[in-house]
ZAVEX-344636 format. One line per field, with one value per atom (N, C-alpha, C): residue in three letters; atom name; z, x, y. Coordinates in nm, 4 decimals. Layout:
resn <- [ALA|...] .
name <- [CA|...] .
Z <- [Z|...] .
X <- [X|...] .
Y <- [Y|...] .
//
This chain:
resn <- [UNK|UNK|UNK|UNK|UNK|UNK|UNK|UNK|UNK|UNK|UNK|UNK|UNK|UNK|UNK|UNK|UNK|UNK|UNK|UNK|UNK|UNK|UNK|UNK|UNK|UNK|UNK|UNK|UNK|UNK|UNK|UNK|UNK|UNK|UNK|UNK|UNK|UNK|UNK|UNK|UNK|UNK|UNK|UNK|UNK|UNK|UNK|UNK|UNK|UNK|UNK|UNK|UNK|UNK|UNK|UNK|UNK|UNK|UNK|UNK|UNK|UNK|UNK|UNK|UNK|UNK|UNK|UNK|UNK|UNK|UNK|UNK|UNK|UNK|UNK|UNK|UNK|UNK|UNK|UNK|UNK|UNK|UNK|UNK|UNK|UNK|UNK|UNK|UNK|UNK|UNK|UNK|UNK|UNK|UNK|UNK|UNK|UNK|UNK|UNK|UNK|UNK|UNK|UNK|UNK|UNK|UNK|UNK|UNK|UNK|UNK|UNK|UNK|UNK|UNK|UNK|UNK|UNK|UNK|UNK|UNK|UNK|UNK|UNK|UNK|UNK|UNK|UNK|UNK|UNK|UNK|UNK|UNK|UNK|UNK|UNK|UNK|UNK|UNK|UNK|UNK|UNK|UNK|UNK|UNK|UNK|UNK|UNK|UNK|UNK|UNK|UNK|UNK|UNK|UNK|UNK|UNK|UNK|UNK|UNK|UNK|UNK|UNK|UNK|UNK|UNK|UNK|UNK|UNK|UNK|UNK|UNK|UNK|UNK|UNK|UNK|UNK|UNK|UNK|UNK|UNK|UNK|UNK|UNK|UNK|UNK|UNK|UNK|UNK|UNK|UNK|UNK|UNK|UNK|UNK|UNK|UNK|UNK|UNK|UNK|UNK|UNK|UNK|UNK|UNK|UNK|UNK|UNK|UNK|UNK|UNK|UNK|UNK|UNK|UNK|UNK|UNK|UNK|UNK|UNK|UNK|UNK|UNK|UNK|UNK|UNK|UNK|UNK|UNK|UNK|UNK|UNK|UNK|UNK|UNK|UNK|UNK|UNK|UNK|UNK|UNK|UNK|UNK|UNK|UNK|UNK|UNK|UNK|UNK|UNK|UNK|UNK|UNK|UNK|UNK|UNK|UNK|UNK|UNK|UNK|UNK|UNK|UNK|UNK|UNK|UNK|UNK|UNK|UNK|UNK|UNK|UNK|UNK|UNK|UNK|UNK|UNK|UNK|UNK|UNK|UNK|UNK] .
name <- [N|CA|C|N|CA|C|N|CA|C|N|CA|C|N|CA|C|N|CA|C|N|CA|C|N|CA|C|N|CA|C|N|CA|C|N|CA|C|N|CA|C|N|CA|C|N|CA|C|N|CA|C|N|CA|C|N|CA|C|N|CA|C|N|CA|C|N|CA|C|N|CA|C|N|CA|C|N|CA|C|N|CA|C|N|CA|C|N|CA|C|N|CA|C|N|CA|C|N|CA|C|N|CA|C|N|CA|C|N|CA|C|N|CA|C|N|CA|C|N|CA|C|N|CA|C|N|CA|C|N|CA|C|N|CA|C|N|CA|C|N|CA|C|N|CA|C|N|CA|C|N|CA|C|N|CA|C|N|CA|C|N|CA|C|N|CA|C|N|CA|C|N|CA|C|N|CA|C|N|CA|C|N|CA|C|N|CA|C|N|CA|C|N|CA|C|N|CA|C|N|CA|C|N|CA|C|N|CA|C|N|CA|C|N|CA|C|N|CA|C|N|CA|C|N|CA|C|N|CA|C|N|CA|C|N|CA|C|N|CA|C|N|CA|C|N|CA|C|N|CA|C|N|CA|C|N|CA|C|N|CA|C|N|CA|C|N|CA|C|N|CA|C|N|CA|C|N|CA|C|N|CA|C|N|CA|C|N|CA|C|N|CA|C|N|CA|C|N|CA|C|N|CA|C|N|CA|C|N|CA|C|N|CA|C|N|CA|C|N|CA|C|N|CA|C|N|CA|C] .
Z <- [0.0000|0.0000|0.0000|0.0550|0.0587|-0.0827|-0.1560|-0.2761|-0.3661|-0.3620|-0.4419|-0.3921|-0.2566|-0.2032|-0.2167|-0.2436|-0.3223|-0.4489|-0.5241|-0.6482|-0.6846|-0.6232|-0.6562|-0.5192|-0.4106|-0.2629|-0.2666|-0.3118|-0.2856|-0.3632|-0.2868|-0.3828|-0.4950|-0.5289|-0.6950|-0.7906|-0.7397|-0.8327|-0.8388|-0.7209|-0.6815|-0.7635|-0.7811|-0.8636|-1.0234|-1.0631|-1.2370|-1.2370|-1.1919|-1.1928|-1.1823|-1.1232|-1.0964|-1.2334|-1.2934|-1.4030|-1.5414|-1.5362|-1.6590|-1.6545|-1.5378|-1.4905|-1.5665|-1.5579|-1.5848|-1.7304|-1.7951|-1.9673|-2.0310|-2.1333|-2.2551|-2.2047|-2.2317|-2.2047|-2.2359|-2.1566|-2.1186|-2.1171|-2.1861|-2.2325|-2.0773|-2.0955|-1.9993|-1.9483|-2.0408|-2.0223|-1.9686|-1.9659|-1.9234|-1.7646|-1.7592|-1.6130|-1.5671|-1.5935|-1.4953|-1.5032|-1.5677|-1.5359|-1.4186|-1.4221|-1.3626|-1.2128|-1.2115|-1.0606|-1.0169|-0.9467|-0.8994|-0.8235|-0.8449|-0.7098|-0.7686|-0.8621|-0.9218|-0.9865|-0.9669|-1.0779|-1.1462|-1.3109|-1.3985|-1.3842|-1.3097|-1.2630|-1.2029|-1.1087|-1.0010|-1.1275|-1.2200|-1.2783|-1.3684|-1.4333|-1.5104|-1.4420|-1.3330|-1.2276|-1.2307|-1.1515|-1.1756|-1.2614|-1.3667|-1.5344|-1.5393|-1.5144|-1.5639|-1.4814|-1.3525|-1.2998|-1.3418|-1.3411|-1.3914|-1.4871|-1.6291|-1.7266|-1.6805|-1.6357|-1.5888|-1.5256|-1.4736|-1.3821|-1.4914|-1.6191|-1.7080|-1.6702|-1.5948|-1.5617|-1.6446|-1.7024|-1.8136|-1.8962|-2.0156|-2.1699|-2.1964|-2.2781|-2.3430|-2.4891|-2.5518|-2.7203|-2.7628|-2.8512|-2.9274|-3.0332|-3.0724|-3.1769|-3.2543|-3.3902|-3.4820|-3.4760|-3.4482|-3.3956|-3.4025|-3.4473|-3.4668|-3.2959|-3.2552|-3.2161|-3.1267|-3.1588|-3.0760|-2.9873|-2.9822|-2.8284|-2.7870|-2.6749|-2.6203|-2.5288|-2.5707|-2.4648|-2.3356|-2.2545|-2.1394|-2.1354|-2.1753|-2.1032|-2.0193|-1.9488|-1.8944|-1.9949|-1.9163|-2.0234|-1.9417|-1.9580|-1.9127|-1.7428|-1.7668|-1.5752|-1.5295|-1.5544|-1.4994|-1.4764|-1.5794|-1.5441|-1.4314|-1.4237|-1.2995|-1.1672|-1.1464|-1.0415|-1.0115|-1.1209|-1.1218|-1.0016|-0.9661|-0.8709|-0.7398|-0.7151|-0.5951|-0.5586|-0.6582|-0.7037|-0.6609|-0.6996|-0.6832|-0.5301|-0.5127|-0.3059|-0.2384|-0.2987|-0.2198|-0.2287|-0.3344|-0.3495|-0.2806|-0.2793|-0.2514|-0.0503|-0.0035|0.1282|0.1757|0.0276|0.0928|0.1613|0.0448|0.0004|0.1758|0.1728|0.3135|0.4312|0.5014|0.5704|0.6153|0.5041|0.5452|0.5171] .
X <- [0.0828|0.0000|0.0878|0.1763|0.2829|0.3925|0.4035|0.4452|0.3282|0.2055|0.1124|0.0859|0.0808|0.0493|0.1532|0.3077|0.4250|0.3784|0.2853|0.2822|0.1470|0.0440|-0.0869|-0.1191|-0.0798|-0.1220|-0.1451|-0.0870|-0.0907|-0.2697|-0.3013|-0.4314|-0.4800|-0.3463|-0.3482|-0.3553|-0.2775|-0.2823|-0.4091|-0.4237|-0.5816|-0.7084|-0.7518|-0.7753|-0.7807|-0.6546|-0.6681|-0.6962|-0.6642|-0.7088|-0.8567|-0.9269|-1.0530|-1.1474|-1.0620|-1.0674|-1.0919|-0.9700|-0.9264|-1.0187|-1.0609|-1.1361|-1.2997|-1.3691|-1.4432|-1.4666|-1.3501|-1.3420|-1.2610|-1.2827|-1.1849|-1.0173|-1.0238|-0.8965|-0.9278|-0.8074|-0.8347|-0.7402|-0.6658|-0.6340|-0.5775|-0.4378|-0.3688|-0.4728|-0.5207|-0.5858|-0.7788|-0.8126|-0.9221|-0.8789|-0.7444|-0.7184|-0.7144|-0.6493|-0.5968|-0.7150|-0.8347|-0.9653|-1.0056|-1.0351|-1.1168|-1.0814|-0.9081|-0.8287|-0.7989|-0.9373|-0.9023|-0.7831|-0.6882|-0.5918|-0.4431|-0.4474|-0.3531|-0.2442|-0.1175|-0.0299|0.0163|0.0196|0.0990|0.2177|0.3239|0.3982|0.3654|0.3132|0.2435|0.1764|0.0850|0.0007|0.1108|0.1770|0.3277|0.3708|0.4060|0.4843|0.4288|0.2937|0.1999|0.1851|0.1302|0.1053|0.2488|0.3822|0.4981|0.5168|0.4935|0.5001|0.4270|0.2884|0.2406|0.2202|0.3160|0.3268|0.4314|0.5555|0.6531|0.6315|0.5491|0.4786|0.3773|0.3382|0.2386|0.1235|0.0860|-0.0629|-0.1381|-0.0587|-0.1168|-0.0400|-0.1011|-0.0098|-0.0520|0.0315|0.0066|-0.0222|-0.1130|-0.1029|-0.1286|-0.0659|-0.0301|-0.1026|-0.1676|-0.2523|-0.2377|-0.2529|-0.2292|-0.3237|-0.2486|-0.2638|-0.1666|-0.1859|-0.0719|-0.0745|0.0055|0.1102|0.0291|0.1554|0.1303|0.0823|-0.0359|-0.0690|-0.1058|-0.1319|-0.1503|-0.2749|-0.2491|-0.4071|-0.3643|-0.3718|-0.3394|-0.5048|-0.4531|-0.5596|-0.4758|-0.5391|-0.5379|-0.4591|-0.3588|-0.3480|-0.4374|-0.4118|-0.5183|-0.4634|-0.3096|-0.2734|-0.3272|-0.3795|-0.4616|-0.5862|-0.6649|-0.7737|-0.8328|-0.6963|-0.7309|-0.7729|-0.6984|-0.7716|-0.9044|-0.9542|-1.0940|-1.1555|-1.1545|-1.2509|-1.2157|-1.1107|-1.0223|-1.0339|-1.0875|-1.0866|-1.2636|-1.3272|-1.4776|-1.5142|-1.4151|-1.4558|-1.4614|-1.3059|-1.3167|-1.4144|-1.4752|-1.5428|-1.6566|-1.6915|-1.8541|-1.8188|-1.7286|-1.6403|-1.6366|-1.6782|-1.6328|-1.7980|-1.8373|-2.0395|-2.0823|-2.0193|-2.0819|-2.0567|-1.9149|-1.8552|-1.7989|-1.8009|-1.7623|-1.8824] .
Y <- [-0.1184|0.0000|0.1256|0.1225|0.2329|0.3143|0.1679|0.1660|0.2779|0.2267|0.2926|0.4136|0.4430|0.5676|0.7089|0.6459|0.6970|0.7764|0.6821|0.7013|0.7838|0.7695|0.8261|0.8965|0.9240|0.9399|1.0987|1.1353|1.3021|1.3841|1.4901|1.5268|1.5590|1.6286|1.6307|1.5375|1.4765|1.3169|1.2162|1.1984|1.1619|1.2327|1.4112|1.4634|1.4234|1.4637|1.3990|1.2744|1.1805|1.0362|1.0713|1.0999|1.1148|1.1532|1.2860|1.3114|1.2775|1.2089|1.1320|0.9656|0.9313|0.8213|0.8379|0.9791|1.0444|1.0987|1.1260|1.1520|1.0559|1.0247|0.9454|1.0217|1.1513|1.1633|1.3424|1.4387|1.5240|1.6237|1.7487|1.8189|1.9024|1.9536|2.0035|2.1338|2.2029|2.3077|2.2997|2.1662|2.1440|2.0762|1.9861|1.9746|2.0452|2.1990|2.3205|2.3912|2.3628|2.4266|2.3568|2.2363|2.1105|2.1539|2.1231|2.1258|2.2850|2.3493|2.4841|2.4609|2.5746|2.6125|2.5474|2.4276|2.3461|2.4459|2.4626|2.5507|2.4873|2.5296|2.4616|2.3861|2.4385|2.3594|2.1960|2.2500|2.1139|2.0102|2.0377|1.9437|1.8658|1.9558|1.9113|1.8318|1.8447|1.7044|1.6117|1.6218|1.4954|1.4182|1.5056|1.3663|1.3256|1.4009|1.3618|1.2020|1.2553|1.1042|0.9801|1.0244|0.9424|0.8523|0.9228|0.8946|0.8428|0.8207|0.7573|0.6378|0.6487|0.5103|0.4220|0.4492|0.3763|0.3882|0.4667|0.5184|0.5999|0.7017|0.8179|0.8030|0.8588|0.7827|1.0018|0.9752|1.1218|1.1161|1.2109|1.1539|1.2859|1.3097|1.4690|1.4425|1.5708|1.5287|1.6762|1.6874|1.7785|1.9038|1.9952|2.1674|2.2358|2.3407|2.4526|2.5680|2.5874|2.5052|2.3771|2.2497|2.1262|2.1101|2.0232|2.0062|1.8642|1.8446|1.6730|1.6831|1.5676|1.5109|1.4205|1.3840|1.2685|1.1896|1.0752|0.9243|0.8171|0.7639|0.6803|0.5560|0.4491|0.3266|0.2494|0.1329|-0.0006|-0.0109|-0.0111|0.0073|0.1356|0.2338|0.3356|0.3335|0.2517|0.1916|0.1060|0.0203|-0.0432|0.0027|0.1448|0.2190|0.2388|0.2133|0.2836|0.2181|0.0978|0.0574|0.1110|0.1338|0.1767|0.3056|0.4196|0.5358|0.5554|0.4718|0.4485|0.4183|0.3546|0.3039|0.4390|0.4892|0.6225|0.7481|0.7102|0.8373|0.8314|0.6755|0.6538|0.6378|0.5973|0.6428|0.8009|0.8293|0.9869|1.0531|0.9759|1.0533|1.0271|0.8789|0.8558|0.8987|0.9185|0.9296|1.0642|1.2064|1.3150|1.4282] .
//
């Protein structure tokens, strides 16, 4: 549990997962809408990790100038149920 909590534990991260759990896949500039308070910097770290870890895949798609999208791969998916406990943990409990 500690291993994973390394990797996804913090709120931000928790956040876009939530996100990206929620859309096909989701544009740097619709996360930094989504996640009030988030600084560009900070969200940059996050997907960076995440994408480092095989959780978020990034896919650039044709626009002047370049831009990317972040989805989920299939190991990001797997969260979902884990991602779902907590939320419905949350509805109840706070």
């Amino acid at each position: 549990m500690a291993r994973t909590l390394d990797i996804i534990g913090d709120r931000w991260t928790i956040l876009i997962l939530r996100d990206l759990l929620t859309h096909d896949s989701r544009r740097f500039q619709d996360l930094e809408t989504s996640l009030l308070g988030i600084s560009p910097n900070t969200l940059s770290a996050r997907l960076k990790n995440l994408e480092e870890h095989g959780i978020v895949m990034r896919r650039l798609y044709e626009e002047h100038p370049p831009r990317a999208e972040y989805l989920l791969t299939p190991k990001g998916r797997e969260l979902g149920p884990a991602m779902r406990a907590l939320q419905v943990w949350g509805q109840k409990n706070t």
